[in-house]
N, C-alpha and C positions, 0 to 999 in steps of 0.2 A: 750405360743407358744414354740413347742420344735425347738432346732438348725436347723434341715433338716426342718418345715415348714418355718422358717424363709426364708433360702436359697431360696425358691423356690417362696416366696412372693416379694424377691425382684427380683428375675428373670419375676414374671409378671408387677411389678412396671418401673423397665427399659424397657420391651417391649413393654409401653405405654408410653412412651416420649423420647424424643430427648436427655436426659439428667435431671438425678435430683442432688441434690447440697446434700454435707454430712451434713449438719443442715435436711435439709427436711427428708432424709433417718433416720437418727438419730429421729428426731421429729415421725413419724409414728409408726417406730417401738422400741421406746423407750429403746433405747443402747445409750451406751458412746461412743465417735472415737474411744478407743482402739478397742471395738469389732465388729463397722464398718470395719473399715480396716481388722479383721481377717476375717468378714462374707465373705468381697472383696476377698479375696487370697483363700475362699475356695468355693468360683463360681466358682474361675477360674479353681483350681487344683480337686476339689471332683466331680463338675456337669460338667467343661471341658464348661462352658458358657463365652462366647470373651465377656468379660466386660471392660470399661478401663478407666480411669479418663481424661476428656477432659479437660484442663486449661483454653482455650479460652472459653468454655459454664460455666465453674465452677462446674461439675458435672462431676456422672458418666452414663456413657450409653454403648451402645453393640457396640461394633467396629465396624464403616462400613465398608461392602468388606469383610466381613470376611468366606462368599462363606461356611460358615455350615449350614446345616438342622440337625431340631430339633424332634427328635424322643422324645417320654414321660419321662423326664427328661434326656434327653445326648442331646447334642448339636456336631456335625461329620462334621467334614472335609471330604471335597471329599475320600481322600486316606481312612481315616475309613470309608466313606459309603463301598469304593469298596472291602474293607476287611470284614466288615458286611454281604453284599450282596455273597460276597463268601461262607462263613463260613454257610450261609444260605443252598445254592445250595451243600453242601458237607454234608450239615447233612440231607436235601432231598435224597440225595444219599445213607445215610446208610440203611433205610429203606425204599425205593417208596412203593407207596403207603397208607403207614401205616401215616405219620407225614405230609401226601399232605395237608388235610384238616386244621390243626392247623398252619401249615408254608402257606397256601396260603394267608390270609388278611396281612401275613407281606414281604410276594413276592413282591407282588401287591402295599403295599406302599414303598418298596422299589424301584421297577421302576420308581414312579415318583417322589421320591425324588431324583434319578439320572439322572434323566431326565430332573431335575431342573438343574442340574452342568453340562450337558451337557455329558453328562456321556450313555452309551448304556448297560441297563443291559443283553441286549440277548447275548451281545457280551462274558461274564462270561459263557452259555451256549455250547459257538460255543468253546473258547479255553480252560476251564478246563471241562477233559472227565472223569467218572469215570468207571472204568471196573470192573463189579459184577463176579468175577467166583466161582464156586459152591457154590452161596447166596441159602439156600434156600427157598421156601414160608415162609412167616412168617402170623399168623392167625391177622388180625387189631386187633379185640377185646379181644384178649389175652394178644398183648403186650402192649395193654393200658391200661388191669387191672393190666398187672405186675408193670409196670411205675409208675402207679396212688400211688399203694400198696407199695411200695419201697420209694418213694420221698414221700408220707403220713404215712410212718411206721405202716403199718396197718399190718394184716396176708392176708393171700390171702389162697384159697380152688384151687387145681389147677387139673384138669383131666390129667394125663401125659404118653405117650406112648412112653416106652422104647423099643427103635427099637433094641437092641442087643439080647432081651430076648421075643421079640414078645408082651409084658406084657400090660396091660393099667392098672393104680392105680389111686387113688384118694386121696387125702392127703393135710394136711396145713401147710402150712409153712409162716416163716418169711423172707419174703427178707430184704439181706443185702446191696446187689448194684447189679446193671446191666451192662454188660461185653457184649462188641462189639468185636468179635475176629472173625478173617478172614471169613471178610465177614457176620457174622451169631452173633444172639445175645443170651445171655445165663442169667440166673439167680441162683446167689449163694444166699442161701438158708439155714437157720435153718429149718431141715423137724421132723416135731414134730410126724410124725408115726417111724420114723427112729430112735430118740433122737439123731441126728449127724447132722453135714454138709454135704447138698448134691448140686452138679450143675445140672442146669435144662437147656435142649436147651428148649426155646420158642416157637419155629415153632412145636416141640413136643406135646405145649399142646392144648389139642382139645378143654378147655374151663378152663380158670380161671375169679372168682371169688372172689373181696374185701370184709374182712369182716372188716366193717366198726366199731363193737363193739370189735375186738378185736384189742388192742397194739399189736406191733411186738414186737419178743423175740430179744433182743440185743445180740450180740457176741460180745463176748471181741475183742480188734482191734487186741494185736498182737495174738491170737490165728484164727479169720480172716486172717491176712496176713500171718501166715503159713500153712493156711489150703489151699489158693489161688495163692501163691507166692513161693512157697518153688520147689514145685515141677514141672513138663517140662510141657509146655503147660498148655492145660485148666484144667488138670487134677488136683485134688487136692491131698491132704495129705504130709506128711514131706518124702522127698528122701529116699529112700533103696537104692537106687546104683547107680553108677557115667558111665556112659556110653565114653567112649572114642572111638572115630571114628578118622580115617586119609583118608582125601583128598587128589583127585593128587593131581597134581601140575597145571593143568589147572582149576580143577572146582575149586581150594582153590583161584582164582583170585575176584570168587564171596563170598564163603563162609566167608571168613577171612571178612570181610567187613559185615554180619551178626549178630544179637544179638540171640542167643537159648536162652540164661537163663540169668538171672543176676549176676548168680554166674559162668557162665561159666570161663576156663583155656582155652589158648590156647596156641600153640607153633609152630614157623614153621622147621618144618626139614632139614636137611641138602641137599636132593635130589627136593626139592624144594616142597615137599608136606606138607598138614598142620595138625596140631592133635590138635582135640577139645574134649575139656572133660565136659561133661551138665551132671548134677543130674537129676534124676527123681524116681519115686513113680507107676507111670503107662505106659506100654512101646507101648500100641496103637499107640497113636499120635506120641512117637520118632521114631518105627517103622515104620512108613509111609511117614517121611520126612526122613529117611536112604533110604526106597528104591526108590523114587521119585529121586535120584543122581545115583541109580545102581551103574552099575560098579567102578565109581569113588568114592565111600564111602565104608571105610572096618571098620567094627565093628573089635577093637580090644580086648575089654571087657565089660563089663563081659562073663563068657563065655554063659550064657542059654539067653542074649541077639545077642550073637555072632550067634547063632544056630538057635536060632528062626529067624533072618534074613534068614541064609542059607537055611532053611525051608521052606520060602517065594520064594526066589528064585529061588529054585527047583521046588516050584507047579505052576511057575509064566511058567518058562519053560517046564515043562511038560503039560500043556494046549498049548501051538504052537507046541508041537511035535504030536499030533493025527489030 
């Protein structure tokens, strides 16, 4: 009998009596008191089970009153049900309708295990809200072969339309993890038509397919985290240029208070404006959150980042002028 069936044997043996005595536990499952008393301390601290030596019975048994339900090996105090049941309704949220079906049977015994503590789970509905802005569709049965294929380290066959270039390709790739970013979910990806790393939105693909006979290709971790990490947003690859921007001095009340990068510098100026300096590799996505602040963000370098905003700018206002 390994240590965790132990554990779990004696969590059914105290929840069929009032109390058993450490001779009798010892006796059954054939331990010395030293390792009685460890199995006791790691009820309490590994499965979180209200176990506790009663002196007057001579035993041990589950604490009365101890107001937790027992979900398949945890044992939850009210406060973690309602942490539970949260966590639940927020990761419904990342993708409705995709995760309905898999999160409903644990909705559902969630309700009434709160409904045991006296607890209202719609009440989690009514005051945590979450606001989807430009979520876009996500295909069900694509992002559950992604999932399936990434947590199974399988390859996956994936049909992909890249909307920049009008293009639809077909191709296999290794996922390496799945990336929830504003709003919309993505898959980095060893793509074996490419020989490179490449990121895939999800909602792009009109059909993937696990193959179930092939391992995934592993990437090395840190050449992963530089391929993912290094650069501004979603975008991958190692930095080429450091973009530096200066904020008034009213939108820097919000900005300064902001993470762009991990590696970002920041500085505030003397007239009360802020100058942030982010790396990147790809200037789409920096592009679009510079001009999303307009006027109150000024590209101060480099300069074919500096131009290419003003560029924007100019065609931005040129369409309100006709």
């Amino acid at each position: 009998m390994t240590d965790i069936d132990r554990l779990y044997r004696y969590k059914s043996l105290l929840a069929s009596r009032h109390a058993i005595s450490s001779q009798e536990l010892m006796d059954v499952m054939g331990i010395s008191i030293a390792t009685l008393k460890r199995d006791m301390a790691n009820l309490r601290e590994r499965l979180n089970i209200p176990v506790e030596y009663d002196r007057a019975q001579g035993g041990y048994r589950l604490a009365p009153g101890h107001g937790r339900k027992e979900l398949p090996g945890l044992w939850l105090t009210p406060d973690e049900l309602v942490a539970l049941a949260t966590l639940q309704h927020l990761l419904s949220g990342f993708a409705p309708g995709v995760l309905a079906d898999k999160l409903g049977p644990l909705k559902e015994r969630m309700a009434h295990l709160l409904h045991d503590v006296d607890l209202d789970s719609t009440r989690l509905v009514e005051r945590i809200r979450l606001v989807h802005a430009g979520q876009r569709r996500l295909p069900p049965a694509a992002f559950e072969a992604v999932a399936t294929a990434t947590l199974g380290r399988l390859r996956l066959t994936v049909t992909h339309h890249n909307r920049e270039t009008d293009q639809t390709t077909e191709r296999t790739v290794s996922p390496q993890q799945l990336v929830h970013y504003r709003d919309n979910w993505y898959l980095d990806a060893w793509c074996h038509l490419r020989k490179a790393f490449r990121s895939f939105a999800v909602d792009a693909m009109t059909s993937a397919r696990v193959r179930p006979d092939k391992p995934a290709h592993e990437m090395d971790a840190d050449a992963l985290r530089r391929a993912t990490q290094a650069g501004y947003g979603i975008f991958s690859g190692e930095p080429t240029a450091v973009a530096v921007l200066r904020f008034g001095a009213e939108r820097a009340r919000w900005v300064s208070r902001e993470v762009w990068h991990p590696s970002q510098v920041s500085q505030w100026l003397p007239d009360g404006s802020y100058r942030l300096s982010v790396p990147y590799s790809d200037d789409r996505e920096l592009l679009g959150d510079i001009l999303r602040h307009g006027p109150h963000c000024v590209v101060e370098s480099p300069p074919d980042l500096r131009a290419r905003t003003r560029e924007a700018l100019t065609a931005a206002a040129r369409a309100y002028s006709t």
